[in-house]
N, C-alpha and C positions, 0 to 999 in steps of 0.2 A: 541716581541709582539705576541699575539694570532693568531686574523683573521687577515688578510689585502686584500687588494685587488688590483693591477697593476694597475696606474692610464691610462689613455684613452689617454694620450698626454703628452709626456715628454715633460721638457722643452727645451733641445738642444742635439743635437747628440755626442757619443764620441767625434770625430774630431772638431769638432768645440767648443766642452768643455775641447778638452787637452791643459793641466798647462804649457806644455813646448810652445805650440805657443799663449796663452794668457799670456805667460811673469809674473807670479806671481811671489813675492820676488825677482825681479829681478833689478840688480842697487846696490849703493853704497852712500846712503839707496833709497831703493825702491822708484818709486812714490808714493803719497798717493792713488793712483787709482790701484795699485798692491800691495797694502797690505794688509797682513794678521795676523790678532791679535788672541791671545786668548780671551784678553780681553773686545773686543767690538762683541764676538761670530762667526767674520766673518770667523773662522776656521771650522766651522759646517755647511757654507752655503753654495749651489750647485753653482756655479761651485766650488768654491775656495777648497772643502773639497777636490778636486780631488790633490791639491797639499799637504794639510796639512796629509792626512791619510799616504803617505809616508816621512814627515818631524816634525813626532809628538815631536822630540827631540826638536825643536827649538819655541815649543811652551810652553810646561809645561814640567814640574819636571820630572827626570826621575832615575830608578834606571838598571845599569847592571847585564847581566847575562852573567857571562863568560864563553867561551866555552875550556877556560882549554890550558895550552899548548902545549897538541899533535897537528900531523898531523891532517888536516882535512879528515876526510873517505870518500873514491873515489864513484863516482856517474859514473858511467860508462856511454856511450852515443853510442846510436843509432837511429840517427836522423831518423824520419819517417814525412812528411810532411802532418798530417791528418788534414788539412785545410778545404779540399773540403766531409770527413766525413760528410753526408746528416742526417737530423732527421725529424720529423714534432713534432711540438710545440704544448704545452697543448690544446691551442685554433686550432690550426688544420693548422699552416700553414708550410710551407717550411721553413729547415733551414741548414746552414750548421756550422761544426765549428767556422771557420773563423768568420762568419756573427754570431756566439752563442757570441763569447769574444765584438765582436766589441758593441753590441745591448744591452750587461748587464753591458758597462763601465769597462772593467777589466784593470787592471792594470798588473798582472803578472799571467801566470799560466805554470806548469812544471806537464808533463805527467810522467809515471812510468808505464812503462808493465813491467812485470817478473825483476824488479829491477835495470832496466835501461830506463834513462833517454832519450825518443825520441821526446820530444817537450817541448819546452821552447820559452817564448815569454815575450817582456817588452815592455809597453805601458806608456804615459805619462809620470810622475814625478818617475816612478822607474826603479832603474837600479837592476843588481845582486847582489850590495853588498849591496845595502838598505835594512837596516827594514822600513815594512809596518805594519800598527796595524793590529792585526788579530779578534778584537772586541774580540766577544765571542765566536770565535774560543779557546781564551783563557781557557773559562771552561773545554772545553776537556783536555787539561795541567793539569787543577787543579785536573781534574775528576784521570787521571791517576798516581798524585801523590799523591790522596790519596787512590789512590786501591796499589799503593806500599809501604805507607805505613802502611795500612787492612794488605797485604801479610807480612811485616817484624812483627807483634803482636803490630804494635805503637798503636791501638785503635782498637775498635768493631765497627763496622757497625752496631748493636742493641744496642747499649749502648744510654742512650741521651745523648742531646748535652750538657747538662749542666755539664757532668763529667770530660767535658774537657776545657770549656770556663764556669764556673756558673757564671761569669758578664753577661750571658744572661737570665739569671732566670726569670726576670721580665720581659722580652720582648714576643713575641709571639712563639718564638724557647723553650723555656722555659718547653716546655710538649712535644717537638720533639725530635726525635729518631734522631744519624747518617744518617743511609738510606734514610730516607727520604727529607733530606737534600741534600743529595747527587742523587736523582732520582727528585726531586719537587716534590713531594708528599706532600708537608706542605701546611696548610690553613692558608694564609697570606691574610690583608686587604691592602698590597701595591698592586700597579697596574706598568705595563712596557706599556706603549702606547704611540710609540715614535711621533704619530700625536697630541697629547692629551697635549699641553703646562701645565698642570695643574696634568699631573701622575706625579706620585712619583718616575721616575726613574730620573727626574729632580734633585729633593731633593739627588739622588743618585749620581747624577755627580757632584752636587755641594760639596756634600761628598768626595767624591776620586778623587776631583782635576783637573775633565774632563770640568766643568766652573766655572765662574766666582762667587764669594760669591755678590748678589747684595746689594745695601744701606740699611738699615737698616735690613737687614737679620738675625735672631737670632736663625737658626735650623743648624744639628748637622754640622762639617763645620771639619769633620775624618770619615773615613768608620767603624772604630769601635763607634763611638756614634752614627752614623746612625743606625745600625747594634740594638743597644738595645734599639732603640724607637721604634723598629717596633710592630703591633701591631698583635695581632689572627682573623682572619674571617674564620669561618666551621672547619671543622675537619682535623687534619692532615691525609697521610695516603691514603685519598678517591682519590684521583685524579691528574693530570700533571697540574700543572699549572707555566711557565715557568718565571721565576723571579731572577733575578743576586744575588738578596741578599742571596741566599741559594746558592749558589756559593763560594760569600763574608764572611759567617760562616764556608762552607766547609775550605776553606783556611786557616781561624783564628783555627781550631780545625789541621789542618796538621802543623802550625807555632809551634803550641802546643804541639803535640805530637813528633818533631823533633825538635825540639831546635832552627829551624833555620828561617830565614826568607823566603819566598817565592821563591825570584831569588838566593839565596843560595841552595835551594832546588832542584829547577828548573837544575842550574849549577852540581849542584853532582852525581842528581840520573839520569838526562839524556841529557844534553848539552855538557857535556865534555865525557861522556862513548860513545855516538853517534857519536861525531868529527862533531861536528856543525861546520859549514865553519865561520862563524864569532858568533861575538855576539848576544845576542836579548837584551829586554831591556823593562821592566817595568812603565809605566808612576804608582805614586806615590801621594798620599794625602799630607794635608800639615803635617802630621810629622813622611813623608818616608816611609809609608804602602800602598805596592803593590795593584793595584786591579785585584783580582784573578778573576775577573768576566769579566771584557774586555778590560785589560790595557796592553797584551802582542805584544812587535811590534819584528819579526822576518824575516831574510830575506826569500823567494823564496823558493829555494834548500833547506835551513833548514828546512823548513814548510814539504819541500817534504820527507823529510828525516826521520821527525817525525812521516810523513804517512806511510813511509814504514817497519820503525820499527813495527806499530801495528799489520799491514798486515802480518809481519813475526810474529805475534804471540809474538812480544817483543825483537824479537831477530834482529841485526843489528851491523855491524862494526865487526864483529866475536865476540860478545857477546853477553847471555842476557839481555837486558836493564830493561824490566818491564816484571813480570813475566808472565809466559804464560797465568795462568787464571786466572789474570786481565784482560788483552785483550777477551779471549774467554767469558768471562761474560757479558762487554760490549758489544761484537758484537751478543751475544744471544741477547740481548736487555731488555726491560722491560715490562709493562702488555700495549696491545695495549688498553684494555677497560679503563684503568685508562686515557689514551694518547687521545682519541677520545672526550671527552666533551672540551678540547682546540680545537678542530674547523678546526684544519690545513687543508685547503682543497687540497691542494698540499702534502701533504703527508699524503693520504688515506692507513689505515692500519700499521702505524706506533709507534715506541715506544719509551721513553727517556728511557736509561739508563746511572747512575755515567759520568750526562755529556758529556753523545755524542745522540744524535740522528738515531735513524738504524727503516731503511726504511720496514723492512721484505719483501723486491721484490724477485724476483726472482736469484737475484744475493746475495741475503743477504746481500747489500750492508748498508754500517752506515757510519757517517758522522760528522764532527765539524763543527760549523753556527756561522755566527756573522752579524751581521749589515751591511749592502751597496757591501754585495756579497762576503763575506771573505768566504773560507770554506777548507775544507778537504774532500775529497771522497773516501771511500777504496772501491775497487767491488772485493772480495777474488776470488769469481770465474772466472774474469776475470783475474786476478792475476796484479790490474790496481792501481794504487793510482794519484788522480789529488788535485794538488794545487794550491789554486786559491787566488788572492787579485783582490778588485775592489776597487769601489768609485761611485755606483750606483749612481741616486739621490733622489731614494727613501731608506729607511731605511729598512723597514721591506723584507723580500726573498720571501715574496711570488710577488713580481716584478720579482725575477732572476728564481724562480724556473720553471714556465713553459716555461722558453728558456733550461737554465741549465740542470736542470735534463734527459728531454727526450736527450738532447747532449749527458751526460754520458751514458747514455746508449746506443746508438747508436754505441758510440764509443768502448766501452765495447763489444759490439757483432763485431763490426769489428776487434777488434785485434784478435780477439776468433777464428776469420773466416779465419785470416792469413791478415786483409785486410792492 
């Protein structure tokens, strides 16, 4: 979503909303006062989503992404306990680390200075070896698989889109370019306004599987027939306007251009070259098409892993994964003029580029986002990468970002400082 704004009073605190001592799914079958469905939505509702975002498997459909049968690649460890790491917060108060995880509902997060691992934490319903959904964290995945495959000649980033998918001719992609697809630069009349019972990102999750189709429902009920009723508002081109469905084309034109399915993709060009410690895994429309826009649930250490591969420029495990200027183009960024009519007021000076987010701060720090606090943080100059899962109980980041973001950075100048 665009604007948002941090509500005035949550409704209950981490400790008192974590899943493991409110006993969800728990029993042989649960009580009915501890359960969790897809189908009656209660998997989307605060507290409860704090269980389901790490047990998205036992809700909906899901497809794997194997991590190959090598060794897993070593995550070296040098514990540092930056707990007590001090910041002051957008609105001006006192914070520390500790007090940053606990305050924005996190669920897991794994530090990385200079490519070792010196903090790691697990809160509520996740452990180590769980996938957690990474929302649209996931577009960054997509963003990078198809800047590898831009670098192998599988397609043109100027080409339109209809050279590679023309089932969308008729839809509002229909006079869109690749890039712009790939940056939101498209002039779309869908809306993402996760407050807004009545946006269109509804119609989108009823598409890829993420709810329930209700009674007498007759719209598209596949991410590819969602995908070609969308319709044009303005020009493409002009401006950021942030929207999964140009994610969801990204992916169908990489499916396209690679022969393969997404978590096929995912598994060859960088889950098993990486040495992902376990699997990740897809949630899936109804007929087994990934959503490349925020269905990716991977564990912790992987997430981090992924972070650190970019930071090296692609390179990771004694190889390169994705080539260098993929990464390097990403983390240039994109036009902040075009970024600024979206409104981010937490991310003043800022740009999208193929699917990541970079801040242009002083650290040239860029970043993966998703929903209820998922993210990615690379700060190169600090030489940092943090990985983060939550289960906020607001949706939109700009809740997490005036805790979050002044943390990383704080923390960023302490490791810098030796602290």
């Amino acid at each position: 979503m665009s604007v948002a704004t941090a509500p005035s009073q949550l409704p209950v605190t981490a400790l008192e909303s974590d899943p493991e001592t409110l006993g969800w799914m728990r029993g042989f079958p649960p009580s009915p006062d501890r359960l969790i469905t897809f189908q009656d939505g209660s998997f989307r509702t605060f507290p409860e989503l704090r269980w389901a975002w790490s047990n998205i498997r036992q809700l909906v459909p899901t497809v794997n992404v194997w991590r190959g049968a090598g060794p897993a690649s070593p995550l070296p460890r040098a514990d540092h306990d930056i707990g007590a790491v001090a910041s002051t917060t957008m609105d001006g108060r006192p914070m520390t680390f500790a007090k940053m995880l606990e305050e924005t509902y996190t669920d897991g997060i794994a530090v990385l200075h200079r490519g070792r691992l010196i903090y790691e934490r697990y809160f509520g319903a996740l452990k180590p070896h769980k996938p957690h959904i990474g929302m649209s964290v996931t577009k960054s995945f997509t963003g990078v698989l198809a800047g590898i495959l831009v670098a192998e000649g599988r397609f043109d980033p100027q080409a339109p889109v209809t050279d590679y998918v023309p089932e969308l001719k008729p839809s509002a992609f229909g006079d869109a370019r690749v890039h712009e697809v790939m940056d939101m630069t498209t002039g779309l009349l869908y809306t993402e306004v996760y407050t807004d019972k009545n946006s269109d990102v509804w119609g989108l999750r009823r598409a890829n599987g993420m709810a329930p189709i209700p009674a007498g429902y007759d719209g598209p009920t596949t991410i590819f027939d969602f995908l070609i009723a969308q319709k044009k508002q303005g020009e493409h081109g002009k401006a950021f306007a942030y929207k999964t469905v140009n994610t969801d084309v990204l992916a169908w034109i990489c499916r396209r251009a690679s022969g393969l399915t997404l978590s096929e993709l995912l598994s060859e060009r960088i889950w098993q070259p990486m040495g992902a410690e376990e699997d990740a895994h897809y949630h899936v429309d109804r007929i087994g098409t990934e959503s490349g826009g925020g269905g990716l649930s991977t564990t912790l250490r992987d997430l981090a892993r992924f972070g650190e591969t970019m930071r090296n420029h692609g390179r990771f495990n004694g190889r390169q994964i994705v080539p260098s200027q993929v990464v390097e183009d990403i983390a240039r960024g994109g036009d902040p003029e075009k970024f600024k009519p979206a409104g981010y007021t937490t991310l003043p000076g800022a740009s999208y580029r193929n699917q990541w987010w970079v801040t242009h701060n002083e650290h040239g720090a860029y970043m993966a986002r998703g929903v209820y606090g998922q993210g990615i943080y690379i700060d190169p100059k600090a030489e940092m990468v943090i990985a983060r899962y939550a289960s906020h109980p607001v949706a939109g980041n700009a809740a997490n970002d005036p805790v979050t973001l002044p943390a990383y950075m704080a923390l960023a100048k302490a490791l810098m400082a030796g602290g």
